[in-house]
C-alpha positions in Angstrom: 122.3 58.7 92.8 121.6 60.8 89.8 120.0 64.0 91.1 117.5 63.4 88.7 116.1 60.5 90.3 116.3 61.8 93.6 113.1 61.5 96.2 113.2 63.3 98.7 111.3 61.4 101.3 107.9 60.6 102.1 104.9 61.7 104.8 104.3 59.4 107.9 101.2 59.5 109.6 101.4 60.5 113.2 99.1 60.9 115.4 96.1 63.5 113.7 99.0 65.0 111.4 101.4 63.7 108.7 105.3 64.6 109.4 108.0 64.7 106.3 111.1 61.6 107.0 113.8 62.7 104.3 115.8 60.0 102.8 119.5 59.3 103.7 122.0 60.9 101.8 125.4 59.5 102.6 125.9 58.0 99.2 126.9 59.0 95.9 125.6 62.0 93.5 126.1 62.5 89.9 124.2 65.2 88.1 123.7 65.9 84.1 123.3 69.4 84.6 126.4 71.5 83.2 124.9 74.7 85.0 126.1 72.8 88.4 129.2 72.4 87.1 130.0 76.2 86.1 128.3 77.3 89.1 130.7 75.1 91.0 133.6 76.6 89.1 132.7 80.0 89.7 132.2 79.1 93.2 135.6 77.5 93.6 137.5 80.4 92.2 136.0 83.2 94.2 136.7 81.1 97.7 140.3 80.6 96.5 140.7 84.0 95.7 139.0 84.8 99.1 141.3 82.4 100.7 144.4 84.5 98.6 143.4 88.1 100.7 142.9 86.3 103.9 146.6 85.2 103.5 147.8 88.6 102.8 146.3 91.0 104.2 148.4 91.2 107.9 147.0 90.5 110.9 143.5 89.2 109.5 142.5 87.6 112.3 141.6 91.5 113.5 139.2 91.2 110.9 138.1 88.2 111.2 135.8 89.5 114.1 133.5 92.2 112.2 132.9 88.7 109.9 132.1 87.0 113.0 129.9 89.9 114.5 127.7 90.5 110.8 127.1 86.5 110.7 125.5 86.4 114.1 123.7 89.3 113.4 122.4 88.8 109.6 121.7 84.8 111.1 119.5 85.9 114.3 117.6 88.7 111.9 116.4 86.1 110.1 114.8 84.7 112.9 113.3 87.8 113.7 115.7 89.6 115.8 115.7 93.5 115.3 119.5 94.6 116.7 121.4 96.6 114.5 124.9 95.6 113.6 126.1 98.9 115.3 123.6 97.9 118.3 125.9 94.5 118.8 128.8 95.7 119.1 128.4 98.0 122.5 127.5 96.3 125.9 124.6 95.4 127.4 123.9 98.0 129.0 124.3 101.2 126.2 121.6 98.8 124.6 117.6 100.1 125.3 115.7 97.4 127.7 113.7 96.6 125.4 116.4 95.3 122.7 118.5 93.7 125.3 117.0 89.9 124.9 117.8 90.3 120.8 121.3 91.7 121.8 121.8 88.9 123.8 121.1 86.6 121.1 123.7 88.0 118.9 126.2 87.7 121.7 125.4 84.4 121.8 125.8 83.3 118.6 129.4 85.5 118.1 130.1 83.2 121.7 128.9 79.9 119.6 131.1 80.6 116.3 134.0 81.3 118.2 134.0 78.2 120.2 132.7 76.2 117.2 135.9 77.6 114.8 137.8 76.9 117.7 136.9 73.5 118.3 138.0 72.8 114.6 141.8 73.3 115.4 141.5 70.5 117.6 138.4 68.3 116.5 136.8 67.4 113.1 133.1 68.6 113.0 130.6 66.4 114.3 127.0 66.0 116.1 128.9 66.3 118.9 130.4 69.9 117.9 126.5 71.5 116.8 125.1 70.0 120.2 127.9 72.1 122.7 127.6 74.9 120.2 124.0 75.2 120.2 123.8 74.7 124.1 126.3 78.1 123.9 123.7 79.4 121.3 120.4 78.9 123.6 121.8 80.0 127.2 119.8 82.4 129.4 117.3 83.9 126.2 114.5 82.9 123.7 114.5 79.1 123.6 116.9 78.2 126.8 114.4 75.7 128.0 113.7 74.0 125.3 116.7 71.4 125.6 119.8 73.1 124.5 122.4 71.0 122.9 120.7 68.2 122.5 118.1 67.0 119.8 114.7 67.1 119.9 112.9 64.1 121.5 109.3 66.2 120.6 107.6 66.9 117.7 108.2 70.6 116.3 107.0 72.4 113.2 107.4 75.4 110.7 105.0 77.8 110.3 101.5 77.7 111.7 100.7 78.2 114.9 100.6 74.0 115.6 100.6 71.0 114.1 97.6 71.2 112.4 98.2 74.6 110.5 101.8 73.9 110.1 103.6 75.1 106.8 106.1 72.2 107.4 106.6 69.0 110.0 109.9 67.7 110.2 110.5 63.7 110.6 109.8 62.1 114.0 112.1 63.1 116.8 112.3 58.8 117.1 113.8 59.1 113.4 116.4 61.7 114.5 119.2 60.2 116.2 119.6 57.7 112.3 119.2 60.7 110.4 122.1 62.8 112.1 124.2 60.0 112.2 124.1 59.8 107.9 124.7 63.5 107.9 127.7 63.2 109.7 129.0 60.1 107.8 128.4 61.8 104.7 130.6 65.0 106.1 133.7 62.6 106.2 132.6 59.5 103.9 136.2 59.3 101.5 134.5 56.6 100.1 132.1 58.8 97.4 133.6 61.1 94.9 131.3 63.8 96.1 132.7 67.7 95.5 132.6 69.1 98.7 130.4 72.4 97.8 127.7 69.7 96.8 128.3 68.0 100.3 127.9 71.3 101.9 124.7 72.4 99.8 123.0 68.9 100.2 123.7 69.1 104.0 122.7 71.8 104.9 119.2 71.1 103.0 119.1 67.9 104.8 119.6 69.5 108.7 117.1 72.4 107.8 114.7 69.2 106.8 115.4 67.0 109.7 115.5 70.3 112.3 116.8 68.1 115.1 116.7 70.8 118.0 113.6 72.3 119.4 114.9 75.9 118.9 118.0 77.2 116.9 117.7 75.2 113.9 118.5 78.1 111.3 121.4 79.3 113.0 123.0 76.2 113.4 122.1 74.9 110.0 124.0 77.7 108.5 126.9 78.3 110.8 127.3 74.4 110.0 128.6 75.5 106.3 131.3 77.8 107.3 132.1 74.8 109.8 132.4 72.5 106.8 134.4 74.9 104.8 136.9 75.7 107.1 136.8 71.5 108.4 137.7 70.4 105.1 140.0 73.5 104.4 138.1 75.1 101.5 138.2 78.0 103.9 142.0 79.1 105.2 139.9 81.4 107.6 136.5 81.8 108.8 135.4 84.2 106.3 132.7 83.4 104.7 129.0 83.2 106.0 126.2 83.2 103.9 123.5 84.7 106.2 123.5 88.0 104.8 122.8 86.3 100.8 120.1 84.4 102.4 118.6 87.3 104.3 119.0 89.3 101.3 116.8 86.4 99.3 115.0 84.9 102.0 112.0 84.2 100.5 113.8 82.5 97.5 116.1 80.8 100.1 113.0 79.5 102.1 111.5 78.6 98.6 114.6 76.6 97.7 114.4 74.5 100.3 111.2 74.0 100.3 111.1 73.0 96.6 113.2 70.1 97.6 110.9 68.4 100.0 107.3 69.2 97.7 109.0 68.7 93.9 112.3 66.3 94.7 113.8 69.4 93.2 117.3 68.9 95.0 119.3 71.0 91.4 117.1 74.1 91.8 118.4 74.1 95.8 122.0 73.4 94.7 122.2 76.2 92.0 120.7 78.8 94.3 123.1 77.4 97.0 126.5 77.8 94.3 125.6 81.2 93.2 125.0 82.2 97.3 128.6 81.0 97.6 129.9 82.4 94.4 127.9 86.3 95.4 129.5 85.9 99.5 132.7 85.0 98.0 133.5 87.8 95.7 132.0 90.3 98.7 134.7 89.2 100.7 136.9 89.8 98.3 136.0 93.1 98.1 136.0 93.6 101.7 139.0 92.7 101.8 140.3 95.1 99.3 138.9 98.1 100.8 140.0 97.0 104.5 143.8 97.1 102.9 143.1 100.5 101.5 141.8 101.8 104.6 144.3 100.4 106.8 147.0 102.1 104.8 145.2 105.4 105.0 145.2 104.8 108.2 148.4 103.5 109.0 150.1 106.7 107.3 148.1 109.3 109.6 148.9 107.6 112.4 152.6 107.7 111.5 152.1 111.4 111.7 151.0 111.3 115.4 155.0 111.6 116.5 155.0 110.1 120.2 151.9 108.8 120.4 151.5 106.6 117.0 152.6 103.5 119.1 149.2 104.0 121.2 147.7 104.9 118.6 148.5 101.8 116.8 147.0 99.8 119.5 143.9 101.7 119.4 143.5 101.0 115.3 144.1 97.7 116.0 141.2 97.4 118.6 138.9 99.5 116.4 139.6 96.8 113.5 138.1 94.3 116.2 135.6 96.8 117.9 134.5 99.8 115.4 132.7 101.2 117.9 134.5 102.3 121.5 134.4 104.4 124.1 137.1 106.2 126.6 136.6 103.7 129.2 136.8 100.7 127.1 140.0 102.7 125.7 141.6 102.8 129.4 140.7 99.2 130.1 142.0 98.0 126.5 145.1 99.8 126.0 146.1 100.5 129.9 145.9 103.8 129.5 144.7 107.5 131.9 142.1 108.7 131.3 143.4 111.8 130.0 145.9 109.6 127.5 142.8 107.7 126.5 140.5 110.9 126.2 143.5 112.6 124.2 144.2 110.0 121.6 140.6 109.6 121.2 140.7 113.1 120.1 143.6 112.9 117.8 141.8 110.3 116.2 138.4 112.4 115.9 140.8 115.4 114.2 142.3 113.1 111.6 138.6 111.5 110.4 139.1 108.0 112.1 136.3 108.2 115.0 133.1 110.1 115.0 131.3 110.6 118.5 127.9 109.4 117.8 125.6 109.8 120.8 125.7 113.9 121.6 126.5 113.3 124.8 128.3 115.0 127.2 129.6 111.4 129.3 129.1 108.2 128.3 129.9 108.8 124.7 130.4 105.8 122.0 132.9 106.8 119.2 132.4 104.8 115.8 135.0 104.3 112.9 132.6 104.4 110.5 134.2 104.2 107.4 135.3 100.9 108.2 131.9 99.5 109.9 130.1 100.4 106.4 132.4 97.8 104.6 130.1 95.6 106.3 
């Protein structure tokens, strides 16, 4: 199908409201646009040279976390959650009462990328894979009783406050069980000559339009690009999430979309969708760059610490997956005394590494800061 020509769907009358049934997609798409196809370029080079620096910079799966922990938290913010990216990564109970239901969300969704990238060493992505990881995504907080990990057998909406003031309704819940069966054929169809960053951007239009769960939709929906990515290896490693582009231009993101269903404007969506990839991309990149810098600044003051650099090389490694630590999680991490753990801690204060940043007397939080502001 020419994008072109391309109708997005039509409105069914329910009862006393009108929901949206999107048209399959696992087919063929050509496009006369040559904007798509330098977009796509530029999009293409800035993952591969991602994909370079996550083969060369050593032991990048310590990384690989902060990714992981900014994802879950730039995803949930845009449904509204308020938890800081500092605020997720100490435990549940340094974390005000108050905050502790968003906090929890965020641990959730770190718990539901894990297993989902996980998963993908073993299994190829499917319905299957987005219905465990969502029931991870939904358990004990907002939304837990609104069937996690499975799809939606009631009618839900965006917007509004019900049906009948609703900015969007999604198809039928009857019409779901077809429409995320396509989606996943058109993951693995080898059948169409379809570039896989148009596969991506069309799919994940298509999931936010069908919204199959009752609760969890957004998250999903955009964890389920980095799961494509890294399914069909255009990602070596799980480093690239595009929350933080689309929280950055949310309202153009929601617009996007949105064009889609009202002006069968599926280019517009695909551009914006390129240039989020090509933006995240080169980010990375320069995360990347400034995470080998740091680590050998790093590396050559701990050198300097004489008997205890082998500790302390534990301890940077730890900090690279948890910026922010305090003397008991040092004891319990490293298997350390107290007074070891409370001594290197120090050392690592006098050379500029950790800052303490509650003002307490007990129960202080350290934070390497210079490396949490890369993110």
């Amino acid at each position: 199908m020419n994008l072109r020509k391309f109708k997005a769907g039509s409105y069914r009358q329910q009862y006393q409201y009108k929901s949206f049934s999107p048209v399959l997609i696992n087919h063929d798409w050509v496009w006369d646009e040559a904007k798509i196809n330098v977009l796509m370029e530029q999009a293409t080079r800035a993952l591969g040279e991602l994909n370079a620096f996550s083969m060369i910079v050593p032991d990048v799966n310590l990384f690989i976390r902060m990714h992981i922990i900014k994802e879950a938290n730039k995803s949930s913010r845009i449904e509204g959650t308020r938890t800081e990216l500092d605020e997720a990564l100490m435990e549940k109970e340094e974390i005000a009462p108050e905050k502790q239901n968003d906090w929890q969300e965020v641990q959730n969704y770190v718990k539901a990328i894990n297993y989902a990238i996980g998963h993908l060493e073993k299994l190829p992505l499917s319905n299957r894979l987005l219905k465990d990881t969502h029931a991870i995504l939904m358990e004990g907080v907002r939304g837990e009783h609104k069937s996690p990990g499975e799809y939606r057998t009631s009618q839900n909406w965006i917007g509004g406050s019900n049906l009948t003031d609703a900015i969007f309704i999604p198809p039928h819940h009857d019409e779901v069980p077809d429409l995320m069966s396509d989606l996943e054929k058109f993951w693995h169809n080898e059948q169409i000559d379809v570039p896989h960053l148009i596969r991506i951007a069309i799919s994940h239009y298509q999931f936010e339009t069908i919204h199959p769960f009752c609760d969890g939709n957004g998250r999903i929906g955009r964890l389920l690009i980095t799961l494509y990515l890294v399914n069909h290896k255009l990602l070596l490693k799980p480093s690239l999430y595009l929350s933080d582009f689309f929280e950055k231009h949310r309202s153009s993101y929601y617009d996007a979309l949105s064009v889609v269903r009202e002006s069968n404007d599926l280019s517009h969506w695909i551009k914006f969708f390129l240039n989020g990839v090509y933006s995240t991309a080169q980010n990375g990149v320069d995360t990347f760059q400034k995470i080998l810098k740091l680590k050998n600044q790093t590396d050559g003051k701990i050198i300097a610490l004489g008997r205890r650099a082998e500790n302390a090389r534990k301890l940077i490694e730890l900090l690279y997956q948890q910026p922010l630590i305090s003397v008991n999680a040092t004891i319990k991490q490293l298997n350390l005394n107290k007074r070891s753990a409370r001594e290197l801690i120090q050392e690592f204060e006098h050379l500029g590494i950790l800052k303490e940043i509650t003002g307490y007397k007990r129960n202080r939080l350290f934070l390497f800061q210079e490396y949490l502001d890369m993110f």
